[in-house]
C-alpha positions as CSV (number, residue, x, y, z in Angstrom):
1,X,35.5,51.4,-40.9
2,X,36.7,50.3,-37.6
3,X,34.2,49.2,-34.8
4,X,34.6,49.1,-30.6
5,X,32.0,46.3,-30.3
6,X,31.8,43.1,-28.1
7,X,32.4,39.9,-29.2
8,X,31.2,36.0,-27.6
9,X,33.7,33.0,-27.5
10,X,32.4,30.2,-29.5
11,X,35.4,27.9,-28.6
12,X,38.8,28.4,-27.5
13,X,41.0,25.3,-28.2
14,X,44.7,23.8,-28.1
15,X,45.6,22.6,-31.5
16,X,49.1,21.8,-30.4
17,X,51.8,22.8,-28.4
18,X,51.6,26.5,-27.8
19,X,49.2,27.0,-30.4
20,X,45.4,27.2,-30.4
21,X,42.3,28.2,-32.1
22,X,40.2,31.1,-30.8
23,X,36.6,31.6,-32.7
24,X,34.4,34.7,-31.5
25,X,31.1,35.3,-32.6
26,X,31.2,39.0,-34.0
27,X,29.3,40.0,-37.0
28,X,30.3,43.7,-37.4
29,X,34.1,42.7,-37.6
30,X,33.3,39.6,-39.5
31,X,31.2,41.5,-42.1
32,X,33.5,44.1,-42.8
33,X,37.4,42.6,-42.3
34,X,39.6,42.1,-45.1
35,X,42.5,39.7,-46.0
36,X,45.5,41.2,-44.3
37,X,43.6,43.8,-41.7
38,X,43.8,42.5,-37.6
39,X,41.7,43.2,-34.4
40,X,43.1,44.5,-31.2
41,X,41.6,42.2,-28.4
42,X,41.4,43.4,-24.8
43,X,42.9,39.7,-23.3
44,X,41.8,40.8,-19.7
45,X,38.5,42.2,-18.0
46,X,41.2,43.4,-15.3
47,X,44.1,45.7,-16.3
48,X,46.7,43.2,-16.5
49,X,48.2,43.3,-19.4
50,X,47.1,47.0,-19.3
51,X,48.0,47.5,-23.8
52,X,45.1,45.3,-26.4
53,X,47.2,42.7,-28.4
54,X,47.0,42.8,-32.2
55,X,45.8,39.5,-34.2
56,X,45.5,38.9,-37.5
57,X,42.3,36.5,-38.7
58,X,42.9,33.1,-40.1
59,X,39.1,33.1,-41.5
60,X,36.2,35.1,-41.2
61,X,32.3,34.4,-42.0
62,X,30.3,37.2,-42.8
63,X,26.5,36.9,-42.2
64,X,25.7,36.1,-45.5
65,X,27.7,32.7,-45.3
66,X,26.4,29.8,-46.4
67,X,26.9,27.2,-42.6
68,X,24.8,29.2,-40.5
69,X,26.6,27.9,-37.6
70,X,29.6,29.9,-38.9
71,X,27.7,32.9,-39.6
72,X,29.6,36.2,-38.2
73,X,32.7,34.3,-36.8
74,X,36.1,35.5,-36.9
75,X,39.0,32.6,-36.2
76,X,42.0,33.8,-34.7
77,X,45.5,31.9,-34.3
78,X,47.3,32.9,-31.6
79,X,50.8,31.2,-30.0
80,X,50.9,31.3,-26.0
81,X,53.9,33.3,-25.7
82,X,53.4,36.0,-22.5
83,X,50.7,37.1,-19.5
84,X,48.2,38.3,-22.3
85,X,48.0,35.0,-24.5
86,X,48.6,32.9,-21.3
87,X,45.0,34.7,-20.0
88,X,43.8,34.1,-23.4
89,X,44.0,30.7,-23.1
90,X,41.5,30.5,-20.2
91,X,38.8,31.9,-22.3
92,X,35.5,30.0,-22.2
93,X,32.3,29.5,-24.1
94,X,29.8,32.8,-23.6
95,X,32.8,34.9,-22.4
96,X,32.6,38.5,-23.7
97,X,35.2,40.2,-25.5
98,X,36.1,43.5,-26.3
99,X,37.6,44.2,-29.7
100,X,38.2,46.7,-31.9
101,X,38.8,46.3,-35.3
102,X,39.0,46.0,-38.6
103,X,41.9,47.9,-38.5
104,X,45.0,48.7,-41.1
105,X,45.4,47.9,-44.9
106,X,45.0,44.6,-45.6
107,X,46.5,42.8,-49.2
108,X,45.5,43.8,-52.6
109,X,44.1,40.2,-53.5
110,X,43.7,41.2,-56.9
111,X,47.5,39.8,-58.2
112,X,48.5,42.2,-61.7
113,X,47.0,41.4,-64.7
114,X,51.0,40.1,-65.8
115,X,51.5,38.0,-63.0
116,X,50.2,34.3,-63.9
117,X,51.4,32.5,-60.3
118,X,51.0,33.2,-56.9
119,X,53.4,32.6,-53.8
120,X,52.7,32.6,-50.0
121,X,55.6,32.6,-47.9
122,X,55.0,32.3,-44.0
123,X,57.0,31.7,-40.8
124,X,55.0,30.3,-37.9
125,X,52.4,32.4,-37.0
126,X,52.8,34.5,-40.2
127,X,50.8,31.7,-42.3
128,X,47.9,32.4,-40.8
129,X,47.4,35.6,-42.3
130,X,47.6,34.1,-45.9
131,X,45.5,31.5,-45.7
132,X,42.6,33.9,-47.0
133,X,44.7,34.9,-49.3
134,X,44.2,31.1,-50.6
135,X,40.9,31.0,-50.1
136,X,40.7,33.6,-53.3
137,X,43.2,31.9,-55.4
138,X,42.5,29.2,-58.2
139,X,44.9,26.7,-56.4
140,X,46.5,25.3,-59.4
141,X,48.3,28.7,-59.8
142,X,49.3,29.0,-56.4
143,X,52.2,27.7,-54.2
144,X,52.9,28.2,-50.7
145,X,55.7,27.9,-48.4
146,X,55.8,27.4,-44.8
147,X,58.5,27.4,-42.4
148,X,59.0,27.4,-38.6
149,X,61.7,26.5,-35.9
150,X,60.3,22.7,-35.4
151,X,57.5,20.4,-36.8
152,X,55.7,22.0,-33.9
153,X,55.5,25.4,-35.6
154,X,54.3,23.9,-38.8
155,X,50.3,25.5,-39.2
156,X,47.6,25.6,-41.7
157,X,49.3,23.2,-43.9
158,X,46.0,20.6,-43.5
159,X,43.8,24.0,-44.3
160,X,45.5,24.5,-47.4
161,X,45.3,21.4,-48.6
162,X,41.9,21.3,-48.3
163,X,41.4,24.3,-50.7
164,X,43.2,21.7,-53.0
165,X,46.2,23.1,-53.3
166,X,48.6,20.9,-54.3
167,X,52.1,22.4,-54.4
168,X,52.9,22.9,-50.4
169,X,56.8,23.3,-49.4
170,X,57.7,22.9,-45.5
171,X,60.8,23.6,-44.1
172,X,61.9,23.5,-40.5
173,X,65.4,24.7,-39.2
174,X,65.5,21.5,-36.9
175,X,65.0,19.6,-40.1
176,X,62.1,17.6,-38.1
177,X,59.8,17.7,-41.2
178,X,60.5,18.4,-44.8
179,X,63.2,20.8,-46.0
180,X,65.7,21.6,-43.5
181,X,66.7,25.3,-43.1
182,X,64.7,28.2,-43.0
183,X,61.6,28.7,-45.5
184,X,63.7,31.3,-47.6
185,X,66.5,28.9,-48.2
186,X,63.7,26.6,-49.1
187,X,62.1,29.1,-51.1
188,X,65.5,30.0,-52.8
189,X,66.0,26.3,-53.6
190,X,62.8,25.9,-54.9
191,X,63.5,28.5,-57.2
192,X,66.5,27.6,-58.4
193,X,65.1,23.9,-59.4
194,X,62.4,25.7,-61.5
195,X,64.8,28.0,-63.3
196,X,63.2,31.3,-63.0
197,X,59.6,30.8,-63.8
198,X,59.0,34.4,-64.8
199,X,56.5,36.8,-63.3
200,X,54.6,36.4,-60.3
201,X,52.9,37.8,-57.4
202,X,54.5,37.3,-54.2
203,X,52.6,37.5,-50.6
204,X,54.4,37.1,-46.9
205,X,54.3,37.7,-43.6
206,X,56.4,36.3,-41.1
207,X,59.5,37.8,-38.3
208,X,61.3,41.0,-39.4
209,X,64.5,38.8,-39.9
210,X,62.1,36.4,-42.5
211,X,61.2,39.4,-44.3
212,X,64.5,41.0,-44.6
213,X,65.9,38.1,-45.7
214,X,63.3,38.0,-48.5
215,X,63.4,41.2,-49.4
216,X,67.2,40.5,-50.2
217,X,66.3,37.5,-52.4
218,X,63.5,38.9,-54.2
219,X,65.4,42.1,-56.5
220,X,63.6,41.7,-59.8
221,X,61.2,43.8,-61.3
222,X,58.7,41.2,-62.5
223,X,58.0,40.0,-59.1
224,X,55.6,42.2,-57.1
225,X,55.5,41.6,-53.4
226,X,53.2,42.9,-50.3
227,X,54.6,41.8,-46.9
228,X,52.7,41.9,-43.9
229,X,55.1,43.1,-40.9
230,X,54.7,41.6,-37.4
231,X,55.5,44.3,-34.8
232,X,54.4,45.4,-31.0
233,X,51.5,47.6,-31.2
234,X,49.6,50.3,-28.4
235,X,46.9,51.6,-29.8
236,X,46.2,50.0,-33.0
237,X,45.2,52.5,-34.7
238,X,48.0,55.1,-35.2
239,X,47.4,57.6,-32.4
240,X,50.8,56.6,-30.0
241,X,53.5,56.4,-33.2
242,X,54.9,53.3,-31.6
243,X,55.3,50.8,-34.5
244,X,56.7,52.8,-36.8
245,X,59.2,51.5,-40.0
246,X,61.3,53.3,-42.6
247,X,60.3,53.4,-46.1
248,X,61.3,55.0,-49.1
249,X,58.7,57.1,-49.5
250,X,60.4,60.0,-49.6
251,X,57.5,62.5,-48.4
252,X,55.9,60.2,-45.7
253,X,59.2,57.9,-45.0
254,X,58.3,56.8,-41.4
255,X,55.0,55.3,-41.6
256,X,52.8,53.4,-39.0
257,X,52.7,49.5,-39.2
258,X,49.1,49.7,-37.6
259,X,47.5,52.2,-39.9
260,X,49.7,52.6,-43.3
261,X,50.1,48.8,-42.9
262,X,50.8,46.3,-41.8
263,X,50.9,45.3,-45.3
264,X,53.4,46.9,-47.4
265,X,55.2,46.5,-50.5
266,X,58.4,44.7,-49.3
267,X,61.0,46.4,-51.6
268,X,59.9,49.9,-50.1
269,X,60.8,48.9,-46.9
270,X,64.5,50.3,-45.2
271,X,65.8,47.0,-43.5
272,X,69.0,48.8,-42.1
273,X,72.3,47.2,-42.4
274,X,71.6,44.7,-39.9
């Protein structure tokens, strides 16, 4: 059930670069929000931007959490990028937000009963959306790759490791830190080395060009794979029909990222020929 509801900044801080670290105090959204589901945040009190922007949660702290100080948090990751995440970043302690949320179908967390390891795949801002994913995991069957243009664009990686996962693979096109190429030539590589290591549960979100590369690479029936897509949204919650994508459903083939999504399985997805 999604709720209209206002929300108070906590703390609103630069981690690096063009990235930073947004924590609201919001208990309704906290309680209820899901691995995979995002909130649509009114960046403005004025009208300018005029549209919400969509954000997926890096964590979330229900009420019943054990650090009281966290209780009813949501964390959001955002990259300044435009007007609306440039006015974001002027957000200060006791502001008031409007939000609505949760909203859209988050991951199935629960991995098939065949499937023995885990992967996460992200580019940039797409990791962020995984990491409670993680949080869910037993780490010693998971591995997670994470890609982005520069070192720079390299998040989370300090979070994961402090779930105790062990098996972490960067890559970065500019080859300024670990593997360099994209994170699906890394991720191809990687596979490769281990010779095909059977069955396995497969989780991403990252650009449309990430995903359709993956979709490409990924062909085999043993590996089952939900992809959250990054796209523009309106509304949020599947009134306007603007973030639509092609499936393969064959009765409901265009579907809604913000309300049949944004997770999806990836192999149902029409990429085009492009």
């Amino acid at each position: 059930m999604a709720f209209q509801t206002d929300g108070i900044v906590v703390k609103n801080e630069r981690l690096k670069s063009v990235y930073f670290l947004l924590t609201v105090y919001c208990p309704p959204i906290a309680d209820e929000i899901k691995a995979g589901q995002f909130v649509m945040l009114k960046v403005s009190e004025d009208h300018s931007p005029l549209l919400r922007r969509p954000f997926s949660v890096h964590k979330s702290f229900p009420v019943t959490h054990p650090d009281k100080r966290r209780r009813g948090c949501l964390l959001i990751f955002y990259k300044k990028v435009g007007k609306g995440t440039e006015k974001m970043t002027k957000l200060r302690k006791g502001q008031r937000l409007d939000l609505i949320g949760p909203l859209g179908n988050g991951f199935s967390v629960s991995p098939l009963p065949s499937s023995k390891n885990i992967i996460l795949v992200g580019g940039g801002v797409g990791i962020v959306s995984l990491y409670s994913l993680a949080e869910r995991s037993r780490p010693r069957d998971l591995s997670i790759f994470i890609g982005g243009k520069t070192e720079d664009d390299i998040l989370c990686e300090e979070d994961f490791r402090k779930l105790g996962v062990s098996k972490i693979f960067i890559a970065t096109e500019d080859g300024s830190l670990g593997y360099k190429g994209t994170v699906i030539d890394l991720f191809l590589a990687q596979g490769n080395r281990s010779k095909g290591s059977g069955s396995y549960h497969l989780y991403a979100c990252g650009p449309i060009e990430m995903l359709r590369e993956l979709a490409r690479a990924v062909k085999s029936k043993e590996v089952v794979c939900q992809a959250s897509l990054e796209t523009r949204m309106a509304c949020g919650f599947g009134a306007c029909w603007g973030c639509v994508v092609k499936t393969t459903d064959p009765h409901t083939p265009y579907q809604r990222v913000c309300k049949e999504g944004p997770v999806f399985n990836l192999k149902e997805i029409v990429w085009g020929s492009s």
